[in-house]
C-alpha positions in Angstrom: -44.2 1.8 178.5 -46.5 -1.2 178.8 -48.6 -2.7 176.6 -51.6 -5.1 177.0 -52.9 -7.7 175.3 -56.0 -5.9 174.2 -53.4 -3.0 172.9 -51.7 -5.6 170.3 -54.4 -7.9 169.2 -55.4 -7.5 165.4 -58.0 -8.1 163.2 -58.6 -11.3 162.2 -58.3 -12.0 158.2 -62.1 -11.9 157.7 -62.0 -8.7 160.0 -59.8 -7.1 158.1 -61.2 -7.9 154.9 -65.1 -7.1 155.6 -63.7 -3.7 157.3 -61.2 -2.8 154.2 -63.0 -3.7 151.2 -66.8 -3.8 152.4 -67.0 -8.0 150.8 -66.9 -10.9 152.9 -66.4 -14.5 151.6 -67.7 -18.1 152.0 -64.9 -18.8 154.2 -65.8 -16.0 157.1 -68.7 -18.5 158.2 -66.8 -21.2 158.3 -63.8 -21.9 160.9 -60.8 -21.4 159.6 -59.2 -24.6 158.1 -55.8 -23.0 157.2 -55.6 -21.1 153.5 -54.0 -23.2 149.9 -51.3 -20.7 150.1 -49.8 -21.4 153.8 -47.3 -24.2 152.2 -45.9 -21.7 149.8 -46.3 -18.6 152.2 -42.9 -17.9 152.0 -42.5 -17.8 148.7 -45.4 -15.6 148.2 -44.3 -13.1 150.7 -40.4 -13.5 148.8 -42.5 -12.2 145.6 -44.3 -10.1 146.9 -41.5 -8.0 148.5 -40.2 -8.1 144.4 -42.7 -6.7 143.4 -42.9 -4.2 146.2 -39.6 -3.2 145.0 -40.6 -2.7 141.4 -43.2 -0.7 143.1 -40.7 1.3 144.6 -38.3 1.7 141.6 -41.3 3.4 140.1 -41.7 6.0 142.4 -37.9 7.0 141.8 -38.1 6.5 138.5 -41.1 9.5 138.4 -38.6 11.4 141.3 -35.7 11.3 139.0 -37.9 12.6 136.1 -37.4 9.5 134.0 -38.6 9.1 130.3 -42.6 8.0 130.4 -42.0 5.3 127.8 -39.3 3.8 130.3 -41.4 4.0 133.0 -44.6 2.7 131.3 -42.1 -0.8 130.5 -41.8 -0.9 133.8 -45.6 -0.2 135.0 -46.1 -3.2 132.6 -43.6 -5.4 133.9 -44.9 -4.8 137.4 -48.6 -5.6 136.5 -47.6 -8.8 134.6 -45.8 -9.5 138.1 -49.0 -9.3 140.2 -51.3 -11.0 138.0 -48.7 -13.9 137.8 -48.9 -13.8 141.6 -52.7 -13.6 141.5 -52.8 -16.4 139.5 -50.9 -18.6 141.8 -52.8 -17.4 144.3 -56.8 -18.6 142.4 -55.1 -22.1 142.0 -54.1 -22.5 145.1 -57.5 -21.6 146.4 -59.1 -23.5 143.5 -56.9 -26.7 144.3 -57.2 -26.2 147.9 -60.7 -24.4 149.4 -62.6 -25.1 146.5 -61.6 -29.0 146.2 -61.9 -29.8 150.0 -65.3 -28.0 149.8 -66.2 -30.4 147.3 -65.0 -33.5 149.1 -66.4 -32.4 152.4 -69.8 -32.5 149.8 -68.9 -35.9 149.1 -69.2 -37.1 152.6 -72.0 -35.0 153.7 -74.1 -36.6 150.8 -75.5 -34.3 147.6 -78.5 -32.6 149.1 -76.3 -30.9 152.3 -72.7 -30.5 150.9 -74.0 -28.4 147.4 -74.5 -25.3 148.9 -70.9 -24.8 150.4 -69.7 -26.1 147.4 -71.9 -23.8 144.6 -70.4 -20.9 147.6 -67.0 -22.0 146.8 -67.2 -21.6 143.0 -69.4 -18.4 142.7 -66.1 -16.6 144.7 -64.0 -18.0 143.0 -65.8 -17.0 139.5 -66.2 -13.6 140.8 -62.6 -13.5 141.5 -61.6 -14.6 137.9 -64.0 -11.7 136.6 -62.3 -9.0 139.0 -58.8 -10.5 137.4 -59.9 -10.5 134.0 -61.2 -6.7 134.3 -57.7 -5.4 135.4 
């Protein structure tokens, strides 16, 4: 069996995203720049497949008819897990996106730069509220 190009391309990031969760971002305008994650990709994918496997150790735990207070512990312990991650995650952005936005501001001069840059903040606030609602 042979398989062409067309049959293995994917979505691109902002494809997905629009598709999957109906929202689109700043950044799907804009061409890409890389993300403030990609130096510590990694190391977030190393995490994440932790806390896949906490994920996992739930389902058996529910399988193997484990006590609820037991498995509640570890529904907490997972959830602290992915906010930690998602909190790595906003910084990153925040220290990455949202700063070169601002600097890219800078250059462009006030009147030009404060839209991307106002863009920049208003996702990243709406981000925080989405966190702080979980």
């Amino acid at each position: 069996m042979t398989t062409s190009a067309a049959d293995t391309t994917a979505p691109t990031d902002g494809d997905e995203r629009g598709q999957a969760s109906g929202h689109t971002s700043a950044q799907d305008s804009v061409p890409h720049r890389g993300h403030g994650y990609a130096k510590q990709k990694d190391q977030h994918l190393k995490r994440l497949r932790r806390i896949e496997g906490q994920i996992r150790g739930l389902q058996r735990m529910v399988e193997e008819d484990v006590y609820c207070i037991d498995i509640l512990t570890q529904v907490s312990a997972s959830t602290k897990a992915l906010q930690s991650f998602a909190l790595q995650l906003l910084e990153e952005h925040l220290r990455h996106c949202v700063a070169s936005a601002a600097v890219e501001s800078a250059a462009q001069g006030e009147a030009e730069g404060t839209g991307e840059v106002d863009a920049k903040v208003a996702e990243a606030t709406a981000a925080i509220a989405r966190l702080l609602r979980t």
